[in-house]
N, CA and C atoms as an extended XYZ file, in Angstrom:
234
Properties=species:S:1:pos:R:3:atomname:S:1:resname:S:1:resid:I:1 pbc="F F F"
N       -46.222      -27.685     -108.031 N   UNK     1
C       -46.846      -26.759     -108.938 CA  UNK     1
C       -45.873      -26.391     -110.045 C   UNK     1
N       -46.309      -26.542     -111.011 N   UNK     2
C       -45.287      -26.169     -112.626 CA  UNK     2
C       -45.597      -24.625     -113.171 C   UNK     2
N       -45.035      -23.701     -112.947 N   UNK     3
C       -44.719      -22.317     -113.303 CA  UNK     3
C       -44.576      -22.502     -115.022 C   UNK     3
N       -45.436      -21.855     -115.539 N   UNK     4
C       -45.395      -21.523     -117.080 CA  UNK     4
C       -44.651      -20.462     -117.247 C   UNK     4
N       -43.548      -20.080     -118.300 N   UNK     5
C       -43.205      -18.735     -118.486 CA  UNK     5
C       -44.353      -17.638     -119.346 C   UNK     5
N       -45.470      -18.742     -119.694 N   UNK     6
C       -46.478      -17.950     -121.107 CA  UNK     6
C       -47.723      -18.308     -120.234 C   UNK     6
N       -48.594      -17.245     -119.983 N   UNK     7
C       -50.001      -17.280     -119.906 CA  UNK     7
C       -50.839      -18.513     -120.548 C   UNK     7
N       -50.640      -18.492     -121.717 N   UNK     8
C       -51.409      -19.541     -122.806 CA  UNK     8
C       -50.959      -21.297     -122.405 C   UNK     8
N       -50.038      -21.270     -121.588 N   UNK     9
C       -49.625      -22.684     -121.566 CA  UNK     9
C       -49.647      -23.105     -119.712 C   UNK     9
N       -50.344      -22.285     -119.437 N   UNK    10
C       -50.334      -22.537     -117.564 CA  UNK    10
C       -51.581      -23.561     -117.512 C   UNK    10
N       -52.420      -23.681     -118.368 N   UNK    11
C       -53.052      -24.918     -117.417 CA  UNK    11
C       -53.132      -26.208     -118.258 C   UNK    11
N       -51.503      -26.569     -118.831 N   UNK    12
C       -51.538      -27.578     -119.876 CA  UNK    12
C       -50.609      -27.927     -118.813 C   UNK    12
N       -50.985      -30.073     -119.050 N   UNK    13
C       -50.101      -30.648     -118.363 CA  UNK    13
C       -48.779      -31.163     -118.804 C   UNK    13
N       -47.659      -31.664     -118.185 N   UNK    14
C       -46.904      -32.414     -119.502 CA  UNK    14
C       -45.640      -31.149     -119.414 C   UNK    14
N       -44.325      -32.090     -119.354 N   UNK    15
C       -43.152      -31.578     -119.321 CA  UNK    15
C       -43.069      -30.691     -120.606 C   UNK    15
N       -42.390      -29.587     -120.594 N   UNK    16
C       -42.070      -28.832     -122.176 CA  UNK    16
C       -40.308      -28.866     -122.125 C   UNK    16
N       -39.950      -29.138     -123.403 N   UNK    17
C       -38.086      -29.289     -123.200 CA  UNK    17
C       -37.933      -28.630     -124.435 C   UNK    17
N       -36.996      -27.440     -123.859 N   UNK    18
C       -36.510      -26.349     -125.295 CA  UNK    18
C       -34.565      -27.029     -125.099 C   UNK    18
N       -34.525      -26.593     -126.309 N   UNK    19
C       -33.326      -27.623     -127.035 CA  UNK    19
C       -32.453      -26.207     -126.399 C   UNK    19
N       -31.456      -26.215     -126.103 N   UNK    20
C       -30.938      -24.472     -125.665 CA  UNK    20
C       -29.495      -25.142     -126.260 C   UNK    20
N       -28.826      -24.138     -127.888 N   UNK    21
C       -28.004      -24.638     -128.478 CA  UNK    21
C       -26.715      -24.026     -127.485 C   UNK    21
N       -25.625      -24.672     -126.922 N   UNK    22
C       -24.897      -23.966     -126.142 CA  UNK    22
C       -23.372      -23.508     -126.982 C   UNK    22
N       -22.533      -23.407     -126.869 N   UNK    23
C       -21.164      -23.560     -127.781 CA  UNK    23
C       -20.177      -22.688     -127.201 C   UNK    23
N       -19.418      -23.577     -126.784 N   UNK    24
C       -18.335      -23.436     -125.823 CA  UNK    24
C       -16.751      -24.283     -126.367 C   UNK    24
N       -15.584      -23.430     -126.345 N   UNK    25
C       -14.282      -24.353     -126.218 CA  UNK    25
C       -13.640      -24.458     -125.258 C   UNK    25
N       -12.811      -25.521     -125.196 N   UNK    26
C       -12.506      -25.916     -123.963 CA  UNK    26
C       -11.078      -26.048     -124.537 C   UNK    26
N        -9.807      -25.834     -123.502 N   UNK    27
C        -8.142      -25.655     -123.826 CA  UNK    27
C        -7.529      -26.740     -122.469 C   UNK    27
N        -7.141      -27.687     -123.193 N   UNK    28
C        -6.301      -28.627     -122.304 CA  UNK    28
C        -5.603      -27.785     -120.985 C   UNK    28
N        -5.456      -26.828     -121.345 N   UNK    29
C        -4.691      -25.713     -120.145 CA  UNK    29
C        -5.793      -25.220     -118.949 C   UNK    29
N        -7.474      -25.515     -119.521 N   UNK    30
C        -7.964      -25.082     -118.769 CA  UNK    30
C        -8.062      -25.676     -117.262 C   UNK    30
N        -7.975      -25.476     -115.950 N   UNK    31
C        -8.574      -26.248     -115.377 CA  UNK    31
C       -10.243      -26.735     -114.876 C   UNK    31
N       -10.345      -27.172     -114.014 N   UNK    32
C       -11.965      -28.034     -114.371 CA  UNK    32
C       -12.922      -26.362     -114.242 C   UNK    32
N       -12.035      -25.634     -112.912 N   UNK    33
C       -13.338      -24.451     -112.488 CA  UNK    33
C       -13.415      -23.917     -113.929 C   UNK    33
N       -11.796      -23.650     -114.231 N   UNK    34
C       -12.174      -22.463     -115.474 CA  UNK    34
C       -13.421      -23.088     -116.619 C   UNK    34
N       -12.806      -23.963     -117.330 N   UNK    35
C       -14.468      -24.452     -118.048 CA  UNK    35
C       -15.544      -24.617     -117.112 C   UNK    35
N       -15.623      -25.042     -116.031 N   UNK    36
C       -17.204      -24.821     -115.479 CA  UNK    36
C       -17.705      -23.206     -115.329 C   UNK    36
N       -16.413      -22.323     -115.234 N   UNK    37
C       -17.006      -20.729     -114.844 CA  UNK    37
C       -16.914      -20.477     -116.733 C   UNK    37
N       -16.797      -20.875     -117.665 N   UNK    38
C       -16.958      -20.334     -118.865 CA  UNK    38
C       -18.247      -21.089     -119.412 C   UNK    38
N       -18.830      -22.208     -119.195 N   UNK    39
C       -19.894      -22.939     -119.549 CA  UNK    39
C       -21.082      -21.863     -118.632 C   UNK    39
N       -20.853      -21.431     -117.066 N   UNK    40
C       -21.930      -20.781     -116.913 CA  UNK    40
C       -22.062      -19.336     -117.009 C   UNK    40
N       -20.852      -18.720     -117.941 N   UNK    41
C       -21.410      -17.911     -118.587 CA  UNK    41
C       -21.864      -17.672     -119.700 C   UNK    41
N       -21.720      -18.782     -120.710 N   UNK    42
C       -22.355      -19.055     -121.679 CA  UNK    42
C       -23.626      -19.250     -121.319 C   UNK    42
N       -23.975      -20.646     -120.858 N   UNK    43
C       -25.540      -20.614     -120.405 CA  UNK    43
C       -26.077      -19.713     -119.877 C   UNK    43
N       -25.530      -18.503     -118.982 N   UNK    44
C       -26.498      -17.743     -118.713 CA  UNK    44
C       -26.624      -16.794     -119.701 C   UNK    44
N       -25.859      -16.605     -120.933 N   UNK    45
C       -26.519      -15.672     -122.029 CA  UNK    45
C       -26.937      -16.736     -122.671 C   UNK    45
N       -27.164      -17.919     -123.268 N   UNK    46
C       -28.260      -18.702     -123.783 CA  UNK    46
C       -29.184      -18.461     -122.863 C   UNK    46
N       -28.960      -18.335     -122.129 N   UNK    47
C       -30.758      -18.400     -121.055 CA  UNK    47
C       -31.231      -17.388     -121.353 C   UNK    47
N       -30.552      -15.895     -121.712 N   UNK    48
C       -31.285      -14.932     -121.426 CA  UNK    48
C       -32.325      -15.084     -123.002 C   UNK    48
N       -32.084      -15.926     -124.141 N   UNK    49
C       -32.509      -15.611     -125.067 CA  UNK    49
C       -33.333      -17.433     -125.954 C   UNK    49
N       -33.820      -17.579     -124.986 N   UNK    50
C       -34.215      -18.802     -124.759 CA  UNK    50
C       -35.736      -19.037     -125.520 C   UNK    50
N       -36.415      -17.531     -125.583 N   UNK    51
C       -37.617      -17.852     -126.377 CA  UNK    51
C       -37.431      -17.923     -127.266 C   UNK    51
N       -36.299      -17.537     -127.823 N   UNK    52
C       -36.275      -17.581     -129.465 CA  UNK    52
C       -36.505      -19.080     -130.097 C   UNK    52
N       -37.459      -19.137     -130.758 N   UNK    53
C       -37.849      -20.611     -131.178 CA  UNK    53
C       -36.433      -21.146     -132.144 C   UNK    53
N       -36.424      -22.057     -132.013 N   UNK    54
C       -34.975      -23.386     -132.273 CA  UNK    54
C       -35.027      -23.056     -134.032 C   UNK    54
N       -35.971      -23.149     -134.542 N   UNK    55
C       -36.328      -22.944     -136.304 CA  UNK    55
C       -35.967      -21.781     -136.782 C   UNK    55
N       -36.022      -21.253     -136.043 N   UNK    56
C       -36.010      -19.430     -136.074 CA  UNK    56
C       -34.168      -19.162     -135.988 C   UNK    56
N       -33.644      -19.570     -135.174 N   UNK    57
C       -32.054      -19.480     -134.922 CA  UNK    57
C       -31.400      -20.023     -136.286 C   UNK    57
N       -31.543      -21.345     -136.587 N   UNK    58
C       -31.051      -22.405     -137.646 CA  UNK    58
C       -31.614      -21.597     -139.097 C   UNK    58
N       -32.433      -20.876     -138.928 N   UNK    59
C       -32.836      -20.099     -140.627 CA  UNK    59
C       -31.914      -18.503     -140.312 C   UNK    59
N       -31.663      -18.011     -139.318 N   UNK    60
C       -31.038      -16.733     -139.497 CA  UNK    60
C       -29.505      -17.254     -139.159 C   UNK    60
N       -28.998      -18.510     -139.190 N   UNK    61
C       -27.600      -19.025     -138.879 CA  UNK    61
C       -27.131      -19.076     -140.017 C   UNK    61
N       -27.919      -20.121     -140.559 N   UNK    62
C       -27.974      -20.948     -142.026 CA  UNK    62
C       -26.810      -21.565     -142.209 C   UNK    62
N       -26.570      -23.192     -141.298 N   UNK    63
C       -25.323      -23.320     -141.163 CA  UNK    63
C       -25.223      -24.176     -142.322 C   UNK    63
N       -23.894      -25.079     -142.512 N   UNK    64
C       -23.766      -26.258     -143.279 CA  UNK    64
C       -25.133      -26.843     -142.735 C   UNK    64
N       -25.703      -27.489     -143.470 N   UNK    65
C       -26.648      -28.939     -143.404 CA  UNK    65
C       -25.798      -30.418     -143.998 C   UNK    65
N       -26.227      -31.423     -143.009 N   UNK    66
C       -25.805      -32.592     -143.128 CA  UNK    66
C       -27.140      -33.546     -142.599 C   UNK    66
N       -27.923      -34.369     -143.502 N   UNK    67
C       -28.852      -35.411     -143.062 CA  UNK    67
C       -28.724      -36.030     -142.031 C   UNK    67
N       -27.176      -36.084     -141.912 N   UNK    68
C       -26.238      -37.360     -140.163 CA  UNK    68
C       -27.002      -36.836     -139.808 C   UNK    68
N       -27.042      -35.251     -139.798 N   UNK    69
C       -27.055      -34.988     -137.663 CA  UNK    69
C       -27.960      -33.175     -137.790 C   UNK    69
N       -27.762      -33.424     -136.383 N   UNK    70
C       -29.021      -31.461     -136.690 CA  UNK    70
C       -28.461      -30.793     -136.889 C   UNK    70
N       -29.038      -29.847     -137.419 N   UNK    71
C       -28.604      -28.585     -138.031 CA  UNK    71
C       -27.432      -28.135     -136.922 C   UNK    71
N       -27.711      -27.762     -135.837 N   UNK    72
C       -26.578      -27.231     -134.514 CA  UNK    72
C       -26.067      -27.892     -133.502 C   UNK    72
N       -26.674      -28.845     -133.115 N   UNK    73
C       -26.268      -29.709     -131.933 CA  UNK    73
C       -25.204      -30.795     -132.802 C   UNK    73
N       -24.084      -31.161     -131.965 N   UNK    74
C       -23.266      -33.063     -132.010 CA  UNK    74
C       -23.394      -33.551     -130.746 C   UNK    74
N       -23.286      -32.392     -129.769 N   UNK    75
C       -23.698      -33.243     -128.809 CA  UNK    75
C       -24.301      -32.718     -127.570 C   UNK    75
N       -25.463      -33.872     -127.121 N   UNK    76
C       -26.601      -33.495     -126.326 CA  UNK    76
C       -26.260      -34.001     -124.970 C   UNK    76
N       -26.569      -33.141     -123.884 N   UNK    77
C       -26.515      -33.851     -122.420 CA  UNK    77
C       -27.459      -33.743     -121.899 C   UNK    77
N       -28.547      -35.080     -121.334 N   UNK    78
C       -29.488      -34.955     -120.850 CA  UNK    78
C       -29.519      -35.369     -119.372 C   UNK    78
């Protein structure tokens, strides 16, 4: 059974994938836990703010634009 977070989208079929921009640095000094315990506290404040539609972030950012590549992401892990 697939749990909708929105009323309006519970009896539509079909995976939904929100882009969740993350941004994190990482220090040669770190070891592996420390970046894994700083990545999940990042993601869990990206999570908390996750409805915010992707168009909506990139117009109140207003970063450099470059045609290469998206507005916020270089790199994606799927």
């Amino acid at each position: 059974m697939i749990v909708r977070n929105r009323r309006e989208l519970e009896g539509m079929a079909g995976m939904f994938v929100n882009m969740l921009a993350l941004r994190t640095r990482s220090n040669p000094q770190m070891s592996f836990r420390q970046l894994l315990e700083r990545v999940r506290q990042v993601s869990t404040g990206a999570l908390a703010h996750q409805e915010t539609p992707f168009d909506m972030l990139v117009e109140a950012l207003n970063p450099a634009r470059s045609p290469s590549r998206t507005p916020l992401f270089q790199v994606v892990f799927r």
